[in-house]
N, C-alpha and C positions, 0 to 999 in steps of 0.2 A: 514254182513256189518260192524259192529262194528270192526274184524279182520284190514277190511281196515282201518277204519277210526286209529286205534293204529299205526298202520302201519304207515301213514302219519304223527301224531301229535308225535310219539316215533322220529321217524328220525329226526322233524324240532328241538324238543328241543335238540340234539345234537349241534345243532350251538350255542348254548347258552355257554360265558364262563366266567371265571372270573372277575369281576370290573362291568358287562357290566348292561346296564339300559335296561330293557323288559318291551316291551309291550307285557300284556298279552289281548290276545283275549277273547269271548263269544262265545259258542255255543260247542255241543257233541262232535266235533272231537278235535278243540284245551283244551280241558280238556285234553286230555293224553298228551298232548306238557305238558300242568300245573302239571299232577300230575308224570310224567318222573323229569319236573324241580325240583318238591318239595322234590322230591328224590334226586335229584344231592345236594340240598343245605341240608338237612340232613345229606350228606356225606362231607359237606365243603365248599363246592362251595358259593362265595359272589355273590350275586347281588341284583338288586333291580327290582318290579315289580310295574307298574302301570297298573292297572285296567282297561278293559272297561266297567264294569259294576258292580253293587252291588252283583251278583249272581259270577262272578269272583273274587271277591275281599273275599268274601266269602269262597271260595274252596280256595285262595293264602293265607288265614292268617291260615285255619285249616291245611293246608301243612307244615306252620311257615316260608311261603315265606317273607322277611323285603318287605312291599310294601311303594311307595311313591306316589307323583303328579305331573305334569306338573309344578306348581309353584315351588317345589322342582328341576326338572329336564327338562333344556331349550330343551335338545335333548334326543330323544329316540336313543337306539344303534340300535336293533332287535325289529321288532314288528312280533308278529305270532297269526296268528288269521285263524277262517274259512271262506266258502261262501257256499253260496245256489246256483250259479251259477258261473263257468266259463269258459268265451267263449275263442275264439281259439290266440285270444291279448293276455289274460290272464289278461282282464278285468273281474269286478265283478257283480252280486247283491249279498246286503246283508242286514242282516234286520229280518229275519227269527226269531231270537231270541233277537229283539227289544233294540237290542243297538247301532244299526247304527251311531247316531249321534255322541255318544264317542268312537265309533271304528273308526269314521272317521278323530274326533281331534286328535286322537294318532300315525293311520297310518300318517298324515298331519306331526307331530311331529318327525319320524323317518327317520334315516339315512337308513333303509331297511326293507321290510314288505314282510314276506314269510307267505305262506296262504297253508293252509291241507286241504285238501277236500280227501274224498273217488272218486271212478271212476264214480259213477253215476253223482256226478256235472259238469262235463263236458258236456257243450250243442255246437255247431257251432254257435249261437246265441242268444247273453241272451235275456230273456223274453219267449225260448220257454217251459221252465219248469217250473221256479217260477214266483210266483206274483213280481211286482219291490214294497217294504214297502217305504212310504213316512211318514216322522214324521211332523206331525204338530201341532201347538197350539191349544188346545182343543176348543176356541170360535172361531175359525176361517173353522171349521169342515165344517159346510154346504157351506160357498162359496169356502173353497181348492176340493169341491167334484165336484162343476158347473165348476171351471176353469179347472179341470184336464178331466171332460167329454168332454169338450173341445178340451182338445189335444187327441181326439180318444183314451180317456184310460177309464178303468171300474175302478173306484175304490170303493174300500167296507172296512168299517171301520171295524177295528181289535176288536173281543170281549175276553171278559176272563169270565168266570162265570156268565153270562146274560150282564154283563157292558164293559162299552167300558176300551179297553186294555190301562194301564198306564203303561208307560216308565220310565226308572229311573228320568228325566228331568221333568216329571211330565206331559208328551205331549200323543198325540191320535198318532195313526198309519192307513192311509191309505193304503191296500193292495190293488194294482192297477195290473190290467189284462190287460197289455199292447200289449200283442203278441209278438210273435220276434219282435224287436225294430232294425230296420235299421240304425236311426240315434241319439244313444247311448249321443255323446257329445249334439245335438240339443235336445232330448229331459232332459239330467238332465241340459243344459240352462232355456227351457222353465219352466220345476218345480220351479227352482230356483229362478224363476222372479215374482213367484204366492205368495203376501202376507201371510203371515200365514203359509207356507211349513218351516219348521225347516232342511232342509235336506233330502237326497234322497238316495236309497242303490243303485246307481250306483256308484261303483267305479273304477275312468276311470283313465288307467294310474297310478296305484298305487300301484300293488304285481309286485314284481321282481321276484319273485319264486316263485311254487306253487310245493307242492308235492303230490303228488296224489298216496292213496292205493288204489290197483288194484289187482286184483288174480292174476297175476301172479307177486307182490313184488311190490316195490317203482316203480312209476316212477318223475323223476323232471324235468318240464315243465320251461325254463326261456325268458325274456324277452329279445327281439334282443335290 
């Protein structure tokens, strides 16, 4: 598995090129996009990278990636990041490694978002593999859990070593057992309307690209 997943993050940082402003992604596979890049700019290569997360930003400066910020940089050029899920749109979930909410300011931020996934993330519809992660404000926990029961979903709060999981933002994460999800835009509407949800890892309409390791090499999936 790990074969693939190199496979996927080696190929997308190839689009990475001089001058240009990246978004760097969170999670196993987009690390080898981060640490391929960290290698191009050891060898010269200018750019700059903004972070979706403390644990990315982390791996970008042990690399000696120059990293900046949004307030820094109005537009992203490239954003490359992973998922947990992608369906046959080449829509997302994402969330798995709890940074959703600034992967999704950054993808929002960019002129292009190419996404690496190995072959096992490909589902015909998302929800039928992963939980959908919902971030929300830790005092708002018990009733974000009655309104999402609501919408016919199971959600169960994310733990870390006996205690409930803290986000870089400082928020809870609901991992919600939604099932295949038919109606993708109705329900991250409906989350989205429920006080206290901070954001939702459906991201609908947002990778233009997805490259996917597979055993038998690259494949790249793109949006009609």
């Amino acid at each position: 598995m790990e074969d693939l997943k190199r496979i996927a993050g080696e190929a997308a940082a190839s689009l990475v090129n001089d001058g240009m402003v990246i978004g760097l992604g969170t999670g196993s596979t987009v690390r080898y996009a981060i640490l391929e890049i960290g290698r191009r700019v050891k060898e010269g290569m200018e750019i700059v990278g903004i972070p979706t997360s403390k644990a990315t930003e982390q791996l970008a400066r042990s690399l000696g990636i120059p990293l900046g910020t949004l307030e820094d940089y109005e537009e992203i050029d490239l954003t490359i990041d992973g998922a947990d899920e992608v369906d046959e749109d080449l829509d997302l979930i994402k969330g798995r490694g709890g940074a959703l909410f600034r992967e999704k300011v950054v993808a929002k931020s960019s002129q292009n978002v190419v996404i690496v996934v190995d072959e096992g993330k490909l589902v015909p519809t998302l929800g039928t593999k992963a939980p959908l992660p919902v971030e929300v404000v830790p005092f708002s926990v018990p009733y974000c859990m009655r309104k999402i029961k609501k919408l016919g979903i199971k959600p169960k709060l994310r733990m870390s070593d006996g205690h409930p999981y803290i986000t870089d933002n400082g928020n809870n994460i609901l991992d919600c057992d939604a099932g295949p999800i038919a109606d993708k835009v109705g329900m991250e509407k409906s989350l989205k309307e429920i006080t206290g949800v901070v954001e939702s890892g459906l991201f609908i309409g947002i990778a233009r690209r997805v490259y996917v390791g597979t055993k038998g090499g690259l494949k790249i999936l793109e949006r009609e």
